[in-house]
GUVEXNU-747796 format. One record per residue (C-alpha): residue number from 1; residue in one letter; x, y, z. Coordinates in nm, 3 decimals. Layout:
N
<site marvo="NUM" doza="A" px="X" py="Y" pz="Z"/>
...
//
This chain:
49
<site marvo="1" doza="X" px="-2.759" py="1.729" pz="-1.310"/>
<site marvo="2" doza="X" px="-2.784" py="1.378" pz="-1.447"/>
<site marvo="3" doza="X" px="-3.011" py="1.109" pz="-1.253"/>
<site marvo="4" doza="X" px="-2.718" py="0.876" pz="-1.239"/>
<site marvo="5" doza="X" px="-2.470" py="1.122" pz="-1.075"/>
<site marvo="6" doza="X" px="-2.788" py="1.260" pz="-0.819"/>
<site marvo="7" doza="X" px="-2.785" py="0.887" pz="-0.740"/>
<site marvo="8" doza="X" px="-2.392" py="0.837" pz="-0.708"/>
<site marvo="9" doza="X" px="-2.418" py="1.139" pz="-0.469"/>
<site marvo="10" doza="X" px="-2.723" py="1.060" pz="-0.255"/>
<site marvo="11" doza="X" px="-2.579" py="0.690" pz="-0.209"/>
<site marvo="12" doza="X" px="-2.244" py="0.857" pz="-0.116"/>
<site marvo="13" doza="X" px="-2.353" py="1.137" pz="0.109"/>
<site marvo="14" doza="X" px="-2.678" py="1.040" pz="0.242"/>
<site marvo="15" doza="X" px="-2.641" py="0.910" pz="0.556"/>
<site marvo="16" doza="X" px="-2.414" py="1.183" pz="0.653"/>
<site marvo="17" doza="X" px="-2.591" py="1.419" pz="0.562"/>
<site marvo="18" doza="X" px="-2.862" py="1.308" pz="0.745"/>
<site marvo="19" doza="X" px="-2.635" py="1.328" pz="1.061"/>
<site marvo="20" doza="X" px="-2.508" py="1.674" pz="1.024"/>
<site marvo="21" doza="X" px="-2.935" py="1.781" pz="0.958"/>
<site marvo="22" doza="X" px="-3.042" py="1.561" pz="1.313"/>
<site marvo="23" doza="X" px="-2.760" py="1.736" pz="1.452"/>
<site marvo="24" doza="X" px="-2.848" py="2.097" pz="1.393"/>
<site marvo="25" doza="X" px="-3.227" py="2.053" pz="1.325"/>
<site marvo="26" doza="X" px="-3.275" py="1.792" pz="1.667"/>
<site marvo="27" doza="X" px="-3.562" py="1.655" pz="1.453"/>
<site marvo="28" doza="X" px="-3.562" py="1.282" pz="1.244"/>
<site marvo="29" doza="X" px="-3.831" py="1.342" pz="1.004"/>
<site marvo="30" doza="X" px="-3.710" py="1.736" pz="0.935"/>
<site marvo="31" doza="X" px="-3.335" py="1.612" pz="0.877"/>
<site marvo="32" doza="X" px="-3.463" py="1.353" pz="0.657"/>
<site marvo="33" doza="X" px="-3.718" py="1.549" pz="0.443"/>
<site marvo="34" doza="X" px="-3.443" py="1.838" pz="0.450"/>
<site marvo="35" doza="X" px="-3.199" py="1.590" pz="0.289"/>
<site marvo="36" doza="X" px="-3.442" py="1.465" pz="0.029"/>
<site marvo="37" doza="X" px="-3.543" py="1.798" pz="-0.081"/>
<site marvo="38" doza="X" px="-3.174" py="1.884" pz="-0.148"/>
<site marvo="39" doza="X" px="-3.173" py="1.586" pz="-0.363"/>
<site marvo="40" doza="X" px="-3.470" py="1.648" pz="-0.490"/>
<site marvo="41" doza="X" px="-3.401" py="2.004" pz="-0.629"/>
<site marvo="42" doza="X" px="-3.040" py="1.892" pz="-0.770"/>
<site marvo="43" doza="X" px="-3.260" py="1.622" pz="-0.965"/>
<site marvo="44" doza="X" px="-3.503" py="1.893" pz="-1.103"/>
<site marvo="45" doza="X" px="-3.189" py="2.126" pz="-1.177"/>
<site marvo="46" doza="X" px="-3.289" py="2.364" pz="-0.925"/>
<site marvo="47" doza="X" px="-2.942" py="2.556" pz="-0.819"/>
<site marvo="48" doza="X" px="-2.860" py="2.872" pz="-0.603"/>
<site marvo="49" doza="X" px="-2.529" py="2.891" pz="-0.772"/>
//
């Protein structure tokens, strides 16, 4: 995936992401990091579909 479309969808989706994560993980930092390595992998071109 393209840097600039990772980057449309991380400044789109971020924050709720992050919400859903806290909510089912009860942890900051492990929502956060679990976010980021979502990005992360879509940056690197790393799919499961």
């Amino acid at each position: 995936m393209e840097r600039e479309t990772v980057k449309r969808l991380f400044m789109q989706h971020y924050a709720r992401m992050q919400r859903v994560a806290r909510t089912l993980l009860y942890d900051v930092q492990e929502s956060e990091d679990v976010c980021q390595d979502i990005f992360e992998s879509l940056l690197r071109g790393e799919s499961d579909t």
